[in-house]
C-alpha positions in Angstrom: 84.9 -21.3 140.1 81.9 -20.5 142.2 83.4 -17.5 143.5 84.1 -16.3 140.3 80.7 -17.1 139.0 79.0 -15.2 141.5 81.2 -12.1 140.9 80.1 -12.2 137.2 76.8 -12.2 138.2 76.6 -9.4 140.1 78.6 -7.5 138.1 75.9 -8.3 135.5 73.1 -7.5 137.8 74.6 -4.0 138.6 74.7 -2.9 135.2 71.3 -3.9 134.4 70.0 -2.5 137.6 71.9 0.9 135.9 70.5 0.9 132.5 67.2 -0.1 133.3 65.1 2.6 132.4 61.3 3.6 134.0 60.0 2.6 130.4 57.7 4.4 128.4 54.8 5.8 130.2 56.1 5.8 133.4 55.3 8.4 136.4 59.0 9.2 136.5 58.4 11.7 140.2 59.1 10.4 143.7 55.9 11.5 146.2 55.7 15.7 145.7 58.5 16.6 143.7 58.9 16.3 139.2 62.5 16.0 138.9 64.0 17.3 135.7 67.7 16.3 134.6 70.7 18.8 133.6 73.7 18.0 131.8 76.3 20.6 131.2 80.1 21.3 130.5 80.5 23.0 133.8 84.1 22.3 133.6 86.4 22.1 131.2 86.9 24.0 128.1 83.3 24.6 127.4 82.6 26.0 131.1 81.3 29.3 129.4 78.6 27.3 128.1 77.8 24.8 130.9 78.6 27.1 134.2 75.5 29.5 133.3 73.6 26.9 132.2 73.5 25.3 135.3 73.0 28.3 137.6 70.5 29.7 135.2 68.6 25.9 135.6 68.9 26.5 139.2 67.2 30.0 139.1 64.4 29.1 137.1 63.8 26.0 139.3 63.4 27.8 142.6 61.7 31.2 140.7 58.8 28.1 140.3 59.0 26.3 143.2 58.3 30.0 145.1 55.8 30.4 142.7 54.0 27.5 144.0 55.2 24.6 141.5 53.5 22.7 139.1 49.6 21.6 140.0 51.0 21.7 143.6 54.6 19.6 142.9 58.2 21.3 143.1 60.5 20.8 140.9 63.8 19.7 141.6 67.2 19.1 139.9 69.4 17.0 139.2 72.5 18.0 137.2 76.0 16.7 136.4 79.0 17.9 134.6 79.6 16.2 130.9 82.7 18.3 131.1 82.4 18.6 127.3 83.2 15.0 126.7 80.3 12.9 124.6 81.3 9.6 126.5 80.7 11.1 130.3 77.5 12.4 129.1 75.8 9.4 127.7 76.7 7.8 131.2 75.3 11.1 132.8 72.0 10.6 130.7 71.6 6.9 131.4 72.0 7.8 135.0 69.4 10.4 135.5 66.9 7.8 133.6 67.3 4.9 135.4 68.6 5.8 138.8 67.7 9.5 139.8 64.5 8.7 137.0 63.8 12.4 136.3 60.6 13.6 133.7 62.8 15.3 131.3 66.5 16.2 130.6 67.8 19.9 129.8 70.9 20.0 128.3 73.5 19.5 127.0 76.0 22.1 126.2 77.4 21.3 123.4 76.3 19.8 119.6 78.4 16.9 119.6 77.5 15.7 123.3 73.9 16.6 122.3 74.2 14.0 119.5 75.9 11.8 121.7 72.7 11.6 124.1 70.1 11.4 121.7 70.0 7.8 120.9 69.9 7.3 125.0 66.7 9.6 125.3 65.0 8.4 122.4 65.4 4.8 123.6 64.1 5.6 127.0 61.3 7.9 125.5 62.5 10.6 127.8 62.3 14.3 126.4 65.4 15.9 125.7 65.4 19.8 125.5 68.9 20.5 124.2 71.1 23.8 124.9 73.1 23.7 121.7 73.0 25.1 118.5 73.5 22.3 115.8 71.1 22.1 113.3 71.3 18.1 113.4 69.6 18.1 116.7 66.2 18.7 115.5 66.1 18.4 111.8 65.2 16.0 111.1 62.5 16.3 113.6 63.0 13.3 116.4 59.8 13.0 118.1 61.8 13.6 121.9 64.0 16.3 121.0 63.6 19.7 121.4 66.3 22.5 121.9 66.2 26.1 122.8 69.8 27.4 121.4 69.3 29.5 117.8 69.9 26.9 114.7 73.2 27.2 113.2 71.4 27.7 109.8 69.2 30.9 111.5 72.6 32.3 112.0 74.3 32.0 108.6 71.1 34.1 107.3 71.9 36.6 109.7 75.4 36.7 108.7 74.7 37.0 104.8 71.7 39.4 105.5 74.3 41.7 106.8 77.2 40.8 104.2 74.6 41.8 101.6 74.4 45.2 102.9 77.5 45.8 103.0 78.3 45.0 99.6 80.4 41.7 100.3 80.3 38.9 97.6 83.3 37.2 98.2 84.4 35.0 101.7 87.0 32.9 102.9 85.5 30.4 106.0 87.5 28.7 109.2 85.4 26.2 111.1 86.5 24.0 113.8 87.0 20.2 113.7 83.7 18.8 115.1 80.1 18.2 114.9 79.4 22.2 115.2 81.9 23.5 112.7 80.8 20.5 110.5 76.6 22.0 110.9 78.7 25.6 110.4 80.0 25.0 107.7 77.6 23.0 105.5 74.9 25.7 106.1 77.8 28.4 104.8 78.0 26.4 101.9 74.2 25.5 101.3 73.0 29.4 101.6 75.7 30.9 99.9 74.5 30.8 96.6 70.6 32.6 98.1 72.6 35.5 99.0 75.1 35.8 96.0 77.9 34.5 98.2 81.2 32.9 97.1 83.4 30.6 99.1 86.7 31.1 97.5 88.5 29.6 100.4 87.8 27.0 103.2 89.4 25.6 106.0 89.5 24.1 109.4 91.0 24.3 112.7 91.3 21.6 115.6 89.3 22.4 118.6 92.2 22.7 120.8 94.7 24.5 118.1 96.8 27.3 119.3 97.7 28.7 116.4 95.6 29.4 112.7 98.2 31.6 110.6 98.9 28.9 108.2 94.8 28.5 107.7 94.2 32.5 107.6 97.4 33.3 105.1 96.2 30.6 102.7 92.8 32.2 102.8 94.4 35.8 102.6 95.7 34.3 99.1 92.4 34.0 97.8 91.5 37.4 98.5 88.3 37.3 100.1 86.1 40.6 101.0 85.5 38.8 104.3 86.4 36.1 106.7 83.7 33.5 108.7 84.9 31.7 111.7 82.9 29.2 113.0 83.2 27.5 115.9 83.1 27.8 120.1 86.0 29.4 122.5 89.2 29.4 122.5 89.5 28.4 118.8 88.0 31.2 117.6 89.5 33.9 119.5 92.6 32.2 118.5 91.8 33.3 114.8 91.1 37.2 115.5 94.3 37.4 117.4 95.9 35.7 114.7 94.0 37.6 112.3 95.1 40.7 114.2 98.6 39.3 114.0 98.7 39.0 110.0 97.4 42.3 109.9 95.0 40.8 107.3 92.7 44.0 106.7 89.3 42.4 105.7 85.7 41.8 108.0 85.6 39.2 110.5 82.2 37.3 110.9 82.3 35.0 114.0 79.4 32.6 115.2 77.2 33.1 118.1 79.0 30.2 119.7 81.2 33.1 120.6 78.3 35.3 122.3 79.5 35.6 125.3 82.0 38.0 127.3 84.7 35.1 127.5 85.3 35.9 123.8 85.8 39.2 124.4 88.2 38.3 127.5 90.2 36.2 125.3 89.9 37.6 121.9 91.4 41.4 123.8 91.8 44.2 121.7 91.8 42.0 118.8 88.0 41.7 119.1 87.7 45.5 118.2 85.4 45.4 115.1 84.2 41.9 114.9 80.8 40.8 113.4 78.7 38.3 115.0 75.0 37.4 115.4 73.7 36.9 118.7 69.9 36.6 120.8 69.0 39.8 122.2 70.1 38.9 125.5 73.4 41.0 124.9 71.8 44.0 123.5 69.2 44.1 125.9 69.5 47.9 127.2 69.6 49.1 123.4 66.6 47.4 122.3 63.4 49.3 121.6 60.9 49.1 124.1 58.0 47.6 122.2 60.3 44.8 121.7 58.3 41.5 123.1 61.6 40.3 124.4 62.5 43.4 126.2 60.4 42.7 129.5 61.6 39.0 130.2 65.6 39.9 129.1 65.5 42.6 131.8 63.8 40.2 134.8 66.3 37.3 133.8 69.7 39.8 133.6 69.0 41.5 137.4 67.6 38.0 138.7 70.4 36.1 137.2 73.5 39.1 138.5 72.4 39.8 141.7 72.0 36.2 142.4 75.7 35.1 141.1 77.6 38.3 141.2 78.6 37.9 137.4 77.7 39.0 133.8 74.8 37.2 132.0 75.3 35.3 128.6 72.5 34.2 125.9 74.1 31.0 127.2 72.5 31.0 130.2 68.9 31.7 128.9 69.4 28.7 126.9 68.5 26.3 130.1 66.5 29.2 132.0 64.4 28.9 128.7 64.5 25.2 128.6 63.2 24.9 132.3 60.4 27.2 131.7 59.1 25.4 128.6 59.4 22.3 130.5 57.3 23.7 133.3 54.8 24.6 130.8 54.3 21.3 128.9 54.1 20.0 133.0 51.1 21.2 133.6 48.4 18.5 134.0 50.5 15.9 132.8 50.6 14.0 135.9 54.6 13.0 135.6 53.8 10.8 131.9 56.5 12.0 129.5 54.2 11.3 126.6 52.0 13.8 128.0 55.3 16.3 128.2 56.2 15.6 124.9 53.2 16.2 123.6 52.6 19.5 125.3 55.9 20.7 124.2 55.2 19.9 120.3 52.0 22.9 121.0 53.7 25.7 123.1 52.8 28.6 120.8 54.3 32.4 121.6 56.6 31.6 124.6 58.5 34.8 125.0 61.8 33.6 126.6 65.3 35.0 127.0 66.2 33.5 123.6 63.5 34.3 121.7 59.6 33.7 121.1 58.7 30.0 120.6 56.0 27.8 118.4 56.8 24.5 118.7 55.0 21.8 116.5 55.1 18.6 115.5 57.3 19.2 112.7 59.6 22.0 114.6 61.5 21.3 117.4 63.2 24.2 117.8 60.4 26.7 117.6 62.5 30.0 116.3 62.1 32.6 113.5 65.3 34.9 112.3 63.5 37.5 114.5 65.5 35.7 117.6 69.0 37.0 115.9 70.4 40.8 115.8 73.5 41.5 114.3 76.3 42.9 116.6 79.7 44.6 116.7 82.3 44.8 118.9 83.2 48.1 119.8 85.3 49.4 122.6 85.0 45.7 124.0 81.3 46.1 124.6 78.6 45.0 122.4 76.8 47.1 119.7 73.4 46.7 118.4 73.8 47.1 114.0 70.3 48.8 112.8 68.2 46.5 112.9 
């Protein structure tokens, strides 16, 4: 009975020695160096998102550190793999806080494991600068989270913007099963009416689905002017091959979960003509050179492909961003989180790869619509619309 008594309790003393965070107020740095936490689906079916995330992290943590640091301090990382899963990264974030104890957290990839770590940051009084899109991240405004990705409800304007001009009224919309296509889809529905949309037909699609021809012939029956997928690879490449397949002959609108050449790679020739709004990060060469975006896109693309030997995505600029805003709201806050939070809430005109942010105390995210352009596919390769 002793035995087993003593086994409890240090079973129970490990744990609480895990979850134990610095508390609030805390210098969270060890000697010379801030440490900042990632968390990213680097593997796994959401590796298009996490895997430039973390090398973009990387970059932007060693172009400061050469650039002397912050008030004299490196930087430093520490970064695990969620692998998409919400579970593995609530125990990634309640690692970094209470045994690696890092200032801040980027990440993570993905809406649902971004919702998932909330509760754990806001408990710990940590600030969270999210990499996802969902509008449920930061409205309402949580006083410790912050995110760099576009809001899903930025992109549906975008979207009806350009159905207006091109005369659509009618739609049929696909979203996927989660806490994205859920954001997706109730913005569709919301903003519809402003732009003198109708939804005549909606439906869903499992994350991991293989196959949406009973979805897309049900909507073909309603005989939309246009069809709106909404949701992150492969699900919605799935749909334009499908699509494709059908030979259903109407507009395909995807969302810019999909902004990335790994829809292109698994969409094929069945990408050929799709619509989709996207950061400027894709477009960069085509974009007027008075644009205030235009200087920073071109550093980041050469840094970021020489470096890794591979193709940039806006997905990447969502951490690079991230780590630069972080490094900003660092400065003269002596490693006390309220101090970081703080500065972050009044960051005004930040020109990063995603767009120019203010931040303020009541918006987190920081973006306007000017962060979207409106793109088609064309010859596998991305093209600018008029802006």
């Amino acid at each position: 009975m002793k035995r087993q008594a003593w086994l409890v309790f240090t079973v129970v003393m490990m744990w609480s020695v895990f979850f134990l965070g610095t508390g609030p107020g805390t210098a969270a740095w060890a000697g010379d160096v801030y440490r900042i936490g990632g968390i990213f689906s680097v593997t796994g079916p959401s590796s298009f998102l996490g895997d430039p995330e973390k090398k973009s992290m990387e970059m932007a943590i060693d172009e400061i550190n050469a650039a002397g640091g912050i008030d004299g301090r490196k930087l430093e990382a520490v970064i695990y793999d969620s692998e998409g899963e919400p579970t593995k990264a609530v125990l990634a974030a309640n690692r970094l806080i209470s045994r690696d104890r890092v200032l801040a957290v980027v990440g993570t990839s993905l809406t649902p494991t971004t919702l998932a770590v909330i509760p754990v940051m806001e408990r710990n009084r940590v600030p969270l600068v999210s990499c996802a899109a969902g509008i449920a991240i930061t409205e309402p405004v949580k006083p410790w989270v912050f995110k760099t990705a576009q809001s899903d409800a930025l992109a549906v304007g975008a979207i009806y913007e350009h159905m207006n001009e091109e005369g659509i009224e009618k739609i049929g919309i696909l979203t996927v099963e989660n806490a994205f296509g859920e954001s997706g889809k109730h913005q569709l529905e919301t903003k519809a009416a402003q732009y003198g949309i109708q939804i005549v037909f909606a439906s869903s699609f499992g994350a991991r689905d293989t196959d949406m021809t009973a979805q897309l012939t049900r909507i073909r029956g309603a005989n939309p002017d246009a069809i709106v997928c909404w949701g992150t690879n492969p699900g919605p490449a799935v749909v334009a091959r499908n699509l494709q397949q059908l030979n259903i002959d109407v507009p395909l609108y995807q969302s810019h979960g999909v902004a990335s050449p790994r829809f292109i790679e698994l969409a094929g020739d069945s990408a050929e003509g799709i619509y989709l709004p996207t950061g400027k990060i894709l477009v960069a060469e085509q974009l007027p050179q008075e644009d205030p975006q235009k200087e920073v896109l071109t550093r980041y693309i050469e840094s970021f492909e020489n470096r890794f030997q591979m193709p940039v995505s806006g997905f990447g600029g969502y951490a690079y961003d991230a780590v630069y805003l972080l490094a900003e709201a660092l400065r003269g806050s002596e490693g006390d989180r309220e101090k970081i939070r703080s500065s972050l809430e009044q960051i005004e005109g930040h020109v990063g790869v995603t767009g120019v942010f203010t931040f303020s105390p009541e918006d987190h995210n920081g973006l306007s619509s000017e962060a979207f352009v409106m793109v088609r596919i064309e010859n596998g390769e991305w093209k600018l619309l008029d802006q």
